[in-house]
DSSP file (Angstrom, degrees, kcal/mol; ACC not computed):
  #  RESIDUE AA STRUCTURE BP1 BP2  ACC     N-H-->O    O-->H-N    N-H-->O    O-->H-N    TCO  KAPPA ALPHA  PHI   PSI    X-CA   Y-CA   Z-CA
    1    1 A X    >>        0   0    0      0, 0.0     4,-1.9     0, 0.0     3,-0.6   0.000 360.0 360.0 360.0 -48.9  111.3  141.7  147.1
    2    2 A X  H 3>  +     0   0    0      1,-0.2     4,-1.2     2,-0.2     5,-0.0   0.750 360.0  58.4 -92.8 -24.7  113.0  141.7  143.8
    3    3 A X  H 3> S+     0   0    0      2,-0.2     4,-0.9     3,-0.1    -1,-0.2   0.401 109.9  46.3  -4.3 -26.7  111.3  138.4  142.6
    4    4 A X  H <> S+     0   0    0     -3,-0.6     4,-2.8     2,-0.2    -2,-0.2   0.829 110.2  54.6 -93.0 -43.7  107.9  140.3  143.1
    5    5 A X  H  X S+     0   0    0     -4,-1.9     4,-1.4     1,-0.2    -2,-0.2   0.896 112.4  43.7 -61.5 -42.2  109.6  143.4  141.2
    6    6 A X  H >X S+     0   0    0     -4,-1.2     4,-2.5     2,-0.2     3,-2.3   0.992 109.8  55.7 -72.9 -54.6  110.4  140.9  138.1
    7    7 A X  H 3X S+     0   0    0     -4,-0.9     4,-0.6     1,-0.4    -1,-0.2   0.733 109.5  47.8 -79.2 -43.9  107.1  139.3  138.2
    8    8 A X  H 3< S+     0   0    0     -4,-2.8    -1,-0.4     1,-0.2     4,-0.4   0.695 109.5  45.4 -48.4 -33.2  105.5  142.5  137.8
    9    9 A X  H <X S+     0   0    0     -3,-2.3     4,-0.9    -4,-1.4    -2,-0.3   0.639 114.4  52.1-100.2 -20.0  107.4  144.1  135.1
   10   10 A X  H  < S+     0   0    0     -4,-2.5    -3,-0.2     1,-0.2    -2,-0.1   0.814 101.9  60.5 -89.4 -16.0  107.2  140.6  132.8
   11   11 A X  T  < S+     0   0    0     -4,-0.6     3,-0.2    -5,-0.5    -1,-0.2   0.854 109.3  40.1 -78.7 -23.4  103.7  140.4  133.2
   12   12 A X  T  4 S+     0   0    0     -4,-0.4    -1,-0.2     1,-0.2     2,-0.2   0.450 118.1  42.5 -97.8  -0.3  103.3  143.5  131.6
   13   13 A X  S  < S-     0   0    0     -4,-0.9     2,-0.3     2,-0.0    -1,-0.2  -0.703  73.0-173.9-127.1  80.8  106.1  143.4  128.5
   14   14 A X        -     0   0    0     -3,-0.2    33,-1.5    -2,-0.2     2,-1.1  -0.525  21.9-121.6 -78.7 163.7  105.6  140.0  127.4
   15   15 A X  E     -a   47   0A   0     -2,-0.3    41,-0.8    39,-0.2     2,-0.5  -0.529  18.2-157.1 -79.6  74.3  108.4  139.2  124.6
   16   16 A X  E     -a   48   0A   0     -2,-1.1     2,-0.9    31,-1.0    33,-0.8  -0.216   9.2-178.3 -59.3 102.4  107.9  138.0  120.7
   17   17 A X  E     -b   58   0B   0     40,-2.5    42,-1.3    -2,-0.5     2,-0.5  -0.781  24.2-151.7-116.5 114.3  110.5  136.2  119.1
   18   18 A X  E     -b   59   0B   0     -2,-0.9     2,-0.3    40,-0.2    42,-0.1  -0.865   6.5-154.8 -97.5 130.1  109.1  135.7  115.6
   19   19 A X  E     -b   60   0B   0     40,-3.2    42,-1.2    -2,-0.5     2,-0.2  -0.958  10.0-149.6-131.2 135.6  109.9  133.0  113.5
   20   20 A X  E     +b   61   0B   0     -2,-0.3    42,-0.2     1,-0.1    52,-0.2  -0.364  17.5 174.5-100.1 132.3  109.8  132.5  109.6
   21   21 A X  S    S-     0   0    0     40,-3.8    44,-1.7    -2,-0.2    47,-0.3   0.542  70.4 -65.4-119.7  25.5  109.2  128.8  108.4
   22   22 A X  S    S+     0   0    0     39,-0.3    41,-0.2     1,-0.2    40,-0.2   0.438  83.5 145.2 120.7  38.1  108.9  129.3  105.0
   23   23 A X        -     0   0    0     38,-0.6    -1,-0.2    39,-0.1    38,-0.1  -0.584  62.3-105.3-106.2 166.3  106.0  131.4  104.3
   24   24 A X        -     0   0    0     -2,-0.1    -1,-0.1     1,-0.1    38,-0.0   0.397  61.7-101.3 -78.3   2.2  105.9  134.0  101.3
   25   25 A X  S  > S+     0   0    0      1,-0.0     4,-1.2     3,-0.0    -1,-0.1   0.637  88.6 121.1  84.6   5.7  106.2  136.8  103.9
   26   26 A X  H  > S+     0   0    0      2,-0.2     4,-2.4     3,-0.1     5,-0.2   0.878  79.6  41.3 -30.3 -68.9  102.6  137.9  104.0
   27   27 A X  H >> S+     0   0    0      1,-0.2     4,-2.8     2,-0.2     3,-0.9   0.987 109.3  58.7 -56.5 -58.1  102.1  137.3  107.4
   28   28 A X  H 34 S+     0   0    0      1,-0.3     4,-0.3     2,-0.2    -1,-0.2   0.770 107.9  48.9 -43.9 -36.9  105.5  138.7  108.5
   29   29 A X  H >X S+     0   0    0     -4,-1.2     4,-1.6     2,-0.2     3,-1.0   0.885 112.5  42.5 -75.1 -23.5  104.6  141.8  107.0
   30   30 A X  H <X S+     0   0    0     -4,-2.4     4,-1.8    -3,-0.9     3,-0.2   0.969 117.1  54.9 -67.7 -35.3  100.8  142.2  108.7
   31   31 A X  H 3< S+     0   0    0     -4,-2.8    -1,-0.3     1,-0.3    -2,-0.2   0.372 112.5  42.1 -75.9  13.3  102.7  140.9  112.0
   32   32 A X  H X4 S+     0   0    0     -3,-1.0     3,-0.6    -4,-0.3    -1,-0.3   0.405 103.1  59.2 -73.4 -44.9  105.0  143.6  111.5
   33   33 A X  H 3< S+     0   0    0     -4,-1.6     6,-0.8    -3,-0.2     7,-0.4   0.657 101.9  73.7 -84.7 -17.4  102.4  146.5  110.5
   34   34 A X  T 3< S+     0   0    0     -4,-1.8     7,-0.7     1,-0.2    -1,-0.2   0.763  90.1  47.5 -33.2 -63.1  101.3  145.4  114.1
   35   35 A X  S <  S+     0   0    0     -3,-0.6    -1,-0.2     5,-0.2    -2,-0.2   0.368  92.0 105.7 -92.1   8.2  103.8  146.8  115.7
   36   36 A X  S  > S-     0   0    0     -4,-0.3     4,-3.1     1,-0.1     5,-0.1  -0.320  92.8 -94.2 -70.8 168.3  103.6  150.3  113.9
   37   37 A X  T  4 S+     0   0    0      2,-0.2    -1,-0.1     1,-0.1    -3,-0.1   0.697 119.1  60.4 -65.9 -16.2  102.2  153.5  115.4
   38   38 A X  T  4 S+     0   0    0     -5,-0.2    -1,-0.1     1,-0.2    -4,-0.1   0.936 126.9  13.0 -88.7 -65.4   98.2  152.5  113.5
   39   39 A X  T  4 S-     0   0    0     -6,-0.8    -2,-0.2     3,-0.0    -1,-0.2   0.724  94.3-174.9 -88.6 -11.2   97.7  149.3  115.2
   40   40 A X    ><  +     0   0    0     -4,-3.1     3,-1.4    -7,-0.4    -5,-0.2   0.666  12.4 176.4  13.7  91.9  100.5  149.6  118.1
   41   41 A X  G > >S+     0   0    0     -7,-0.7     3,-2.0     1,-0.2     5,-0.9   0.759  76.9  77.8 -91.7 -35.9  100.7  146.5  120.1
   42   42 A X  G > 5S+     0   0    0      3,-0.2     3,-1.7     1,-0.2    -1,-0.2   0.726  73.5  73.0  -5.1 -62.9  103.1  147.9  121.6
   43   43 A X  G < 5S+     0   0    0     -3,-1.4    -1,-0.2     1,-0.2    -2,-0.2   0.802 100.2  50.6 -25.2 -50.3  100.6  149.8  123.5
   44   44 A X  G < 5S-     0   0    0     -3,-2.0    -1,-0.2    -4,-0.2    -2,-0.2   0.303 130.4 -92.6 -88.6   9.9   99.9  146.6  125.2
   45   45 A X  T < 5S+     0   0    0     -3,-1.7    -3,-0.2     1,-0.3     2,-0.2   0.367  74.0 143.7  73.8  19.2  103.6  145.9  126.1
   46   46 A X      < +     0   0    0     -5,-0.9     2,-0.3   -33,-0.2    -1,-0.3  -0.661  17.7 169.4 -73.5 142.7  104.8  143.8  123.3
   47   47 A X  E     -a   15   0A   0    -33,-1.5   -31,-1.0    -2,-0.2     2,-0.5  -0.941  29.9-109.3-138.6 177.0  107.7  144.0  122.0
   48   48 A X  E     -a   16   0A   0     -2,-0.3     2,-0.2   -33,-0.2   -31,-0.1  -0.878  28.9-157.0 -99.3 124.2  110.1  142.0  119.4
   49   49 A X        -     0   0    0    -33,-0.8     2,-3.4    -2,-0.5     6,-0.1  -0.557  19.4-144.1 -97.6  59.4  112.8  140.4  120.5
   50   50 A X  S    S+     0   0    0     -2,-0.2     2,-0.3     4,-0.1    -1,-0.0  -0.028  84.1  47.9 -64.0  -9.4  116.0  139.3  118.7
   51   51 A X        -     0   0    0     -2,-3.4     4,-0.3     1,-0.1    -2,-0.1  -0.881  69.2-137.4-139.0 160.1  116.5  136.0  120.5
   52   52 A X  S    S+     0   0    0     -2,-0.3    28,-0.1     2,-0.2    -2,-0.1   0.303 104.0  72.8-122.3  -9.9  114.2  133.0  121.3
   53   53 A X  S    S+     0   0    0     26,-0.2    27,-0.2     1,-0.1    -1,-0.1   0.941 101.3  42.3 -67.7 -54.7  116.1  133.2  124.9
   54   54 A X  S    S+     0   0    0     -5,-0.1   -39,-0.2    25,-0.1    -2,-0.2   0.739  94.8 128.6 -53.1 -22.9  114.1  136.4  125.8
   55   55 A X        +     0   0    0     -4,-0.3   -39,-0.2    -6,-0.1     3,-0.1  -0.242  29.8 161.2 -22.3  94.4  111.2  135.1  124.4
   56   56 A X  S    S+     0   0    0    -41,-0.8    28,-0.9     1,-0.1     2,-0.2   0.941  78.9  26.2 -86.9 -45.6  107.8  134.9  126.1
   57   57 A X  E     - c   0  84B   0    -42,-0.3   -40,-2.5    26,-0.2     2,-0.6  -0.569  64.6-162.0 -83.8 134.1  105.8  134.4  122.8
   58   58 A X  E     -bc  17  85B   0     26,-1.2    28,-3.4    -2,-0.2     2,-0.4  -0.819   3.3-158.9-142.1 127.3  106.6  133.1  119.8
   59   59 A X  E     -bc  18  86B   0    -42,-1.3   -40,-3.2    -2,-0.6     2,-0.5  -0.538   6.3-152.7 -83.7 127.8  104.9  133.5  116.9
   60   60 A X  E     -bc  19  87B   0     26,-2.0    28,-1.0    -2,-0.4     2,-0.6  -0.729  12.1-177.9-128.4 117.3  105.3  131.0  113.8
   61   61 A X  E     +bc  20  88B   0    -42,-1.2   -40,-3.8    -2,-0.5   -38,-0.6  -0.676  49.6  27.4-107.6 130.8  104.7  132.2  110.2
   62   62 A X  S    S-     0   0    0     26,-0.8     2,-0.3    -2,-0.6   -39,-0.1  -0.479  85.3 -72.5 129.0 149.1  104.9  129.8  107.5
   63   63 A X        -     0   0    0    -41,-0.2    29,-0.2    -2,-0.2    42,-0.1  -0.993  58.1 -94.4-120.7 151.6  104.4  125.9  106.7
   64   64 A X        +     0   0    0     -2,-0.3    41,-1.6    40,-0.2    42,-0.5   0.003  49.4 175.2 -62.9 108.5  106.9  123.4  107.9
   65   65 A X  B  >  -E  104   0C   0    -44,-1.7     4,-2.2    39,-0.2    39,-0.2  -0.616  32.8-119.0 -99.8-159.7  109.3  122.8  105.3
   66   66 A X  T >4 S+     0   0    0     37,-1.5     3,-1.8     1,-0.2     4,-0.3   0.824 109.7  62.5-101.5 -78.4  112.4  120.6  105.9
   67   67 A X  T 34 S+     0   0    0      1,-0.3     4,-0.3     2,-0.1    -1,-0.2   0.387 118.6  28.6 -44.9 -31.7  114.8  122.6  105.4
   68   68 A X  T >> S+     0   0    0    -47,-0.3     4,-2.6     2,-0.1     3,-1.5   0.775  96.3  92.1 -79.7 -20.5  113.5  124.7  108.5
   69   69 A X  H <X>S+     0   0    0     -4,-2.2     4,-1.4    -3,-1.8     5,-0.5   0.838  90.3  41.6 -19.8 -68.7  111.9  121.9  110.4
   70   70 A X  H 3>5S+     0   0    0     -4,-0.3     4,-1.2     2,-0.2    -1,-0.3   0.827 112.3  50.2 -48.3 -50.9  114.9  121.2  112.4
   71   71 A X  H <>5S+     0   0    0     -3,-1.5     4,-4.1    -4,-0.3     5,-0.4   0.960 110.9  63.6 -77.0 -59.1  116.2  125.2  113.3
   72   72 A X  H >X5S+     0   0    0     -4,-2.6     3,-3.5     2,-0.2     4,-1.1   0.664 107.9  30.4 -11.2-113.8  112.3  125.3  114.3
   73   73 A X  H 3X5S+     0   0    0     -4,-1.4     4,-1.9     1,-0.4    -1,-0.2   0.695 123.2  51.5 -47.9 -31.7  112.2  122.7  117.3
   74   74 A X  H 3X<S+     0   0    0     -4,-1.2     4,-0.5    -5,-0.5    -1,-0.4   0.899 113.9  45.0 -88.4 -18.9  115.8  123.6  118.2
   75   75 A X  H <X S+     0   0    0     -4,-4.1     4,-0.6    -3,-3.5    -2,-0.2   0.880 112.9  47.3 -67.3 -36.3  114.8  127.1  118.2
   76   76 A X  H >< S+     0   0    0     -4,-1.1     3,-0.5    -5,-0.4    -2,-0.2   0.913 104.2  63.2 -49.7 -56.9  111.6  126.5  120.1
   77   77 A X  H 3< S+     0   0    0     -4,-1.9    -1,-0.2     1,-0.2    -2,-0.1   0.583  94.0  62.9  12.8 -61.3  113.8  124.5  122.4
   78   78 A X  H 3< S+     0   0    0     -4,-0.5     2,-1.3    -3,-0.2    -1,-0.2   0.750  83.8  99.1 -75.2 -24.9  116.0  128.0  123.4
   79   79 A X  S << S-     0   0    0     -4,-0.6   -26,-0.2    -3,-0.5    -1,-0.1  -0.592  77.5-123.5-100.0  86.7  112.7  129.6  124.9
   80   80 A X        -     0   0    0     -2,-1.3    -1,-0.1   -27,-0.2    -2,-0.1   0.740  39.2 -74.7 -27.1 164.5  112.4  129.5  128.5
   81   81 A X  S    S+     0   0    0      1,-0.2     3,-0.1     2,-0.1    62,-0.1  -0.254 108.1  58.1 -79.1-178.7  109.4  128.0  130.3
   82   82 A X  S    S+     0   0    0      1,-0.1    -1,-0.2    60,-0.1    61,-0.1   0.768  78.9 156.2 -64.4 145.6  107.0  129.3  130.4
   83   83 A X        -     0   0    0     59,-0.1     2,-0.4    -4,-0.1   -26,-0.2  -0.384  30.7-155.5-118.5-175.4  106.0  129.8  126.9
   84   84 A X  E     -c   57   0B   0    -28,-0.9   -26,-1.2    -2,-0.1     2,-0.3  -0.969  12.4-166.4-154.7 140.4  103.4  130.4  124.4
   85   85 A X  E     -c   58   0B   0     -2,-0.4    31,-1.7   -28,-0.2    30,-1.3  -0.864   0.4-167.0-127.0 142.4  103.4  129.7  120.8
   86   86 A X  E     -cd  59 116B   0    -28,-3.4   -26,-2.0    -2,-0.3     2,-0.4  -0.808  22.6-142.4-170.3 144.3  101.1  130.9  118.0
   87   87 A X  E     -cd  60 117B   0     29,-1.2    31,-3.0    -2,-0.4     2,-0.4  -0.626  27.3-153.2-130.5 114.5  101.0  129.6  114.8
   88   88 A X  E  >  +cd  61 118B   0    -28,-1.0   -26,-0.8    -2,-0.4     4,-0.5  -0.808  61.1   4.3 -99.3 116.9  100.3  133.3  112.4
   89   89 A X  H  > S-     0   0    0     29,-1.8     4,-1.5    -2,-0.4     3,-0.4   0.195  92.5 -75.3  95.9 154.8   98.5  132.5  109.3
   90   90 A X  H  > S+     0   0    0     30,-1.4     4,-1.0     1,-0.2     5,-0.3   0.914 117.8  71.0 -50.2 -51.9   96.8  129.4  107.2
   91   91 A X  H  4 S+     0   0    0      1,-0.3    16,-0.2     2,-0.2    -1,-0.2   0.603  95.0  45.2 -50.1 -67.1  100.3  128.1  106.4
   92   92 A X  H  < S+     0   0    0     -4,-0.5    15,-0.5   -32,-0.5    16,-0.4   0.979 120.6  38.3 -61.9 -66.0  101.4  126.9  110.0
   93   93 A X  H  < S+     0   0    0     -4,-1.5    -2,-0.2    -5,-0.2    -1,-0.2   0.780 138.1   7.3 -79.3  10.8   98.0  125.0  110.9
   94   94 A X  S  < S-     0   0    0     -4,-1.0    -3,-0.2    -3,-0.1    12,-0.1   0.323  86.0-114.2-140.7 -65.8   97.2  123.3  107.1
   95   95 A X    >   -     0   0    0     -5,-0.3     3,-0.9     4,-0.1     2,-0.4   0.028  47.0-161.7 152.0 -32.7  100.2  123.8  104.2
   96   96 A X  T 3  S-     0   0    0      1,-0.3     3,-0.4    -6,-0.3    25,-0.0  -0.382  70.4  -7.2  36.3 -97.2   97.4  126.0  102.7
   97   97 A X  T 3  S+     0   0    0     -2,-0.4    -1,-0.3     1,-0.1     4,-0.2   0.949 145.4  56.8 -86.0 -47.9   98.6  126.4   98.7
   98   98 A X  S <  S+     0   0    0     -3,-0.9     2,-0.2     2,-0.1    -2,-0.2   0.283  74.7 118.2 -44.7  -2.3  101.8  124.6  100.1
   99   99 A X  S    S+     0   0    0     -3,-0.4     2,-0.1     1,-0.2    -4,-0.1  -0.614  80.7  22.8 -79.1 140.4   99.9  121.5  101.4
  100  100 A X  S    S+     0   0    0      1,-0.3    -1,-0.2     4,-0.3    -2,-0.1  -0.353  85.5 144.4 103.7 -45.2  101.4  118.6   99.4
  101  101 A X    >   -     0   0    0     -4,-0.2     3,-2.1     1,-0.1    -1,-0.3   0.150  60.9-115.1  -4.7 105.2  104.6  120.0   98.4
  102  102 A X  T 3  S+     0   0    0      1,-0.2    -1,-0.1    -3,-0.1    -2,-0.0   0.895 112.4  36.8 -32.8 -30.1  107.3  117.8   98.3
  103  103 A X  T 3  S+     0   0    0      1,-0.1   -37,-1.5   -38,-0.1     2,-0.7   0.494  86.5 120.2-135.5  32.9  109.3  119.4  101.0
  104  104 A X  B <   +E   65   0C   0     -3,-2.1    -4,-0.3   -39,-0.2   -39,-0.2  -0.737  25.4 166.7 -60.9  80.0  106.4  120.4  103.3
  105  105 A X        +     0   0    0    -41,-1.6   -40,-0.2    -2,-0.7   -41,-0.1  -0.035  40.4 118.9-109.8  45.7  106.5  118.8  106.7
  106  106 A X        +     0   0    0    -42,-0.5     2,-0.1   -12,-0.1   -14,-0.1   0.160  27.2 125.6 -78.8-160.4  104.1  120.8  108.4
  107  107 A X        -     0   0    0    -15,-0.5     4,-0.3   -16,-0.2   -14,-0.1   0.779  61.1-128.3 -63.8 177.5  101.3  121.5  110.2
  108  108 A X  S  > S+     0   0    0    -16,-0.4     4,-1.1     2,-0.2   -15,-0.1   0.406 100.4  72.0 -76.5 -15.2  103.2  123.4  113.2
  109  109 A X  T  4 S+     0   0    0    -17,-0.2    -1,-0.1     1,-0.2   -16,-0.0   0.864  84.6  68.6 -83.2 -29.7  101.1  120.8  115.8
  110  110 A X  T  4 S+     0   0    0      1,-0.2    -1,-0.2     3,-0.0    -2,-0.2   0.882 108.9  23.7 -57.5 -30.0  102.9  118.4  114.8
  111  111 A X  T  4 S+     0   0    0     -4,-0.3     2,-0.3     1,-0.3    -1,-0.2   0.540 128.7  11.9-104.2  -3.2  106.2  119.5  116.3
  112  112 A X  S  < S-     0   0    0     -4,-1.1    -1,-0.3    -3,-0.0     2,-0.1  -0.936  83.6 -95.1-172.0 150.3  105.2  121.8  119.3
  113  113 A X        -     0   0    0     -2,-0.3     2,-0.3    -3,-0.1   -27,-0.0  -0.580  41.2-145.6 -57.9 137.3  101.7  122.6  121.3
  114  114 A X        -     0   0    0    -29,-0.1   -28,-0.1     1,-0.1     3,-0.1  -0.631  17.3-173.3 -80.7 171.6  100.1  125.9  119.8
  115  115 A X        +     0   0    0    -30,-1.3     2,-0.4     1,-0.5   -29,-0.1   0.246  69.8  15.0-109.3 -42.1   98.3  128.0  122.1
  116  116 A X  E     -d   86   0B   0    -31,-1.7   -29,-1.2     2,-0.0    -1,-0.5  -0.956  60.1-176.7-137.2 139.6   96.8  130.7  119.7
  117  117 A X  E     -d   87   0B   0     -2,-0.4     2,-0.4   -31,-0.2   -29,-0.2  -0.952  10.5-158.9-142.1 161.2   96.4  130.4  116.1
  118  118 A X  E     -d   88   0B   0    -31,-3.0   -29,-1.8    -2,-0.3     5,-0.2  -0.957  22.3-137.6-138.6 113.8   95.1  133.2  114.2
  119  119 A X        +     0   0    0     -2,-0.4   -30,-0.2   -31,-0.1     9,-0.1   0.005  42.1  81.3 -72.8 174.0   93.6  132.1  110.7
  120  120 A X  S    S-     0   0    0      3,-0.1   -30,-1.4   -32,-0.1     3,-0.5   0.145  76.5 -88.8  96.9 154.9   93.9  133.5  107.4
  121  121 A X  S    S-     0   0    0      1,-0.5     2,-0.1   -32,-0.2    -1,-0.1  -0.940 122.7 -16.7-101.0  99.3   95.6  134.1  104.3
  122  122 A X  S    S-     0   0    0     -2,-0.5     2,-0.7     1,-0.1    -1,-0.5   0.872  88.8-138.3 -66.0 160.3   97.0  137.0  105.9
  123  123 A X        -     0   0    0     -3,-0.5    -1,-0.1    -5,-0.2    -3,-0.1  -0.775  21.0-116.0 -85.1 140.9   95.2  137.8  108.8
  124  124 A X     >  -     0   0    0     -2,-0.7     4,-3.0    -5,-0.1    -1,-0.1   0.232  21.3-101.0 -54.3 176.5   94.7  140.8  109.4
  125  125 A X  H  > S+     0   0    0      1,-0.3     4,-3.0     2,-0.2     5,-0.1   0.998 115.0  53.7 -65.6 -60.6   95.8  143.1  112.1
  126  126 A X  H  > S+     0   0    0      1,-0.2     4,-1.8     2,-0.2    -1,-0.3   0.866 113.5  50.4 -59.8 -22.2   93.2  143.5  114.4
  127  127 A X  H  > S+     0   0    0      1,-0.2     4,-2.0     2,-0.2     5,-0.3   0.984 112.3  48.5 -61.9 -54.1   93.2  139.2  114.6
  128  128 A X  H  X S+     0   0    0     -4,-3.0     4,-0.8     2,-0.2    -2,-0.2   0.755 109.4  46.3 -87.7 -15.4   96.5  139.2  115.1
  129  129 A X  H >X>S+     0   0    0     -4,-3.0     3,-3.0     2,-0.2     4,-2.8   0.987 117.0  55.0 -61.8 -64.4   96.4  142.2  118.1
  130  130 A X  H 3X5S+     0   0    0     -4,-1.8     4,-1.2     1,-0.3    -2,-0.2   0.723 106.2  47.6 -13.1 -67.5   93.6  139.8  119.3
  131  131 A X  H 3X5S+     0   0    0     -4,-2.0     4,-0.8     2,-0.3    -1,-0.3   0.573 108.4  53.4 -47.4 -40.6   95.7  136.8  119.3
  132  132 A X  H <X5S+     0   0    0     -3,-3.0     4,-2.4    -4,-0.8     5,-0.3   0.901 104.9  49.6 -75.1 -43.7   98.3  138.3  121.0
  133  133 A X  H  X5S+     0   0    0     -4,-2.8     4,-1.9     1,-0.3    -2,-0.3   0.881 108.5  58.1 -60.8 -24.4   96.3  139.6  123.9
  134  134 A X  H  X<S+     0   0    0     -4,-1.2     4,-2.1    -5,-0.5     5,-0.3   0.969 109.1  51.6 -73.9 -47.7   94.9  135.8  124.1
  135  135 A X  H  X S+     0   0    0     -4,-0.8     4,-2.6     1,-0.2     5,-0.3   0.989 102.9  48.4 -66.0 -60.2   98.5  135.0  124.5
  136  136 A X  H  X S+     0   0    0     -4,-2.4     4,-2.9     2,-0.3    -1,-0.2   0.902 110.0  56.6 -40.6 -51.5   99.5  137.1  127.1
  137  137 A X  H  X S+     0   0    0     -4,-1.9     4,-1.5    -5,-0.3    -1,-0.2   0.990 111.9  42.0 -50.3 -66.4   96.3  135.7  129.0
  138  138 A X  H  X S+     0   0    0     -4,-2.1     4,-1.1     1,-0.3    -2,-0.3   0.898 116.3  53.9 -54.4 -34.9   97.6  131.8  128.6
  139  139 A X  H  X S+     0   0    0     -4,-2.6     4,-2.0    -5,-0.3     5,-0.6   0.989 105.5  45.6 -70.6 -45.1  100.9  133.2  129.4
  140  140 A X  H  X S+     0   0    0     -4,-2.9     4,-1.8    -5,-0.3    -2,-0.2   0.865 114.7  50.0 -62.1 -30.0   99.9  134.8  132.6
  141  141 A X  H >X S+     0   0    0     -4,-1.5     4,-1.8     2,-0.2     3,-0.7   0.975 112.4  54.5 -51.2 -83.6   97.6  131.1  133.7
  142  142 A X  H 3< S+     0   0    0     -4,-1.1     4,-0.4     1,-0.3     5,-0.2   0.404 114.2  36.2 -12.3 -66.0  101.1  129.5  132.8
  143  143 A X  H 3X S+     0   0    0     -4,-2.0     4,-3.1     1,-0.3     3,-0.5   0.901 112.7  51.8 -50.6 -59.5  103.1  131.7  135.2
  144  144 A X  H << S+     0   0    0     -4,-1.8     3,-0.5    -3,-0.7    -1,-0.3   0.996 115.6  47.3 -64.3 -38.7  100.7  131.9  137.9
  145  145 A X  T >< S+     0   0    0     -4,-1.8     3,-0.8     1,-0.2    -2,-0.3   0.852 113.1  54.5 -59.1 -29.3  100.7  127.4  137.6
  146  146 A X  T 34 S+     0   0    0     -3,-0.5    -1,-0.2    -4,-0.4    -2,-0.2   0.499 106.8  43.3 -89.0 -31.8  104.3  127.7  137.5
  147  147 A X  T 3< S+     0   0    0     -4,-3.1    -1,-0.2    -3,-0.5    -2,-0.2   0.282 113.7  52.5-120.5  32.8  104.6  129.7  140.8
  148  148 A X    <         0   0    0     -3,-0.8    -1,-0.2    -4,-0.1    -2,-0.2  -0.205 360.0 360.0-137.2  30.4  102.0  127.5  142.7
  149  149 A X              0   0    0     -3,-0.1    -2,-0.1     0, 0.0    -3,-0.1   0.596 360.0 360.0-108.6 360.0  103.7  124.2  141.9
């Protein structure tokens, strides 16, 4: 009975535990303007989460550098099964202006499956609401593979 009760209530609040990997903050602010009252993703249960243990989602903004490389995968690492990653912005899937950079060890594929990625230099809101609801689908497949195996 209370297994049925959890399964219900996570399937409708998944979690976002956003994480910066060196990007100029562009993205972090659109994914941010996101969860304000004009585009309110909220609406759709999202919420932000403080810890990459609560995590259903994680969002990655930014291209790899080394100094984050490392807090990356061990943060990634902390975020229960099953998960969904999506890679916010040009920055995670190319380097974009950062491609080439001495201390640029990106793309994001390289170190962990995405799921979603939502292009641009920034994307705009309504991709990145998009993007989420696309995540929240691939999370719900996950679950439901996860509780017939």
């Amino acid at each position: 009975m209370f297994q049925k009760m959890i399964d219900k209530s996570m399937a409708k609040s998944p979690w976002i535990f956003h994480v910066n990997a060196g990007s100029c903050n562009g993205c972090d602010i659109e994914l941010v303007s996101v969860l304000t009252p004009r585009y309110d993703a909220e609406r759709l249960g999202f919420r932000l989460t403080g810890t990459p243990r609560q995590a259903d989602i994680v969002v990655v903004s930014g291209p790899i550098t080394s100094q984050t490389r490392d807090r990356l995968v061990r943060t990634l690492a902390q975020v229960p099964e099953p998960k969904v990653v999506v890679s916010l912005g040009s920055c995670p899937r190319s380097g974009n202006v950062f491609k080439g950079s001495y201390c640029v060890d990106g793309p994001l594929e390289k170190y962990t499956h995405v799921d979603v990625s939502v292009g641009g230099c920034t994307p705009k809101p309504e991709a990145i609401v998009a993007a989420l609801a696309k995540a929240a689908e691939i999370l719900a497949e996950k679950r439901k593979e996860m509780r017939q195996a």
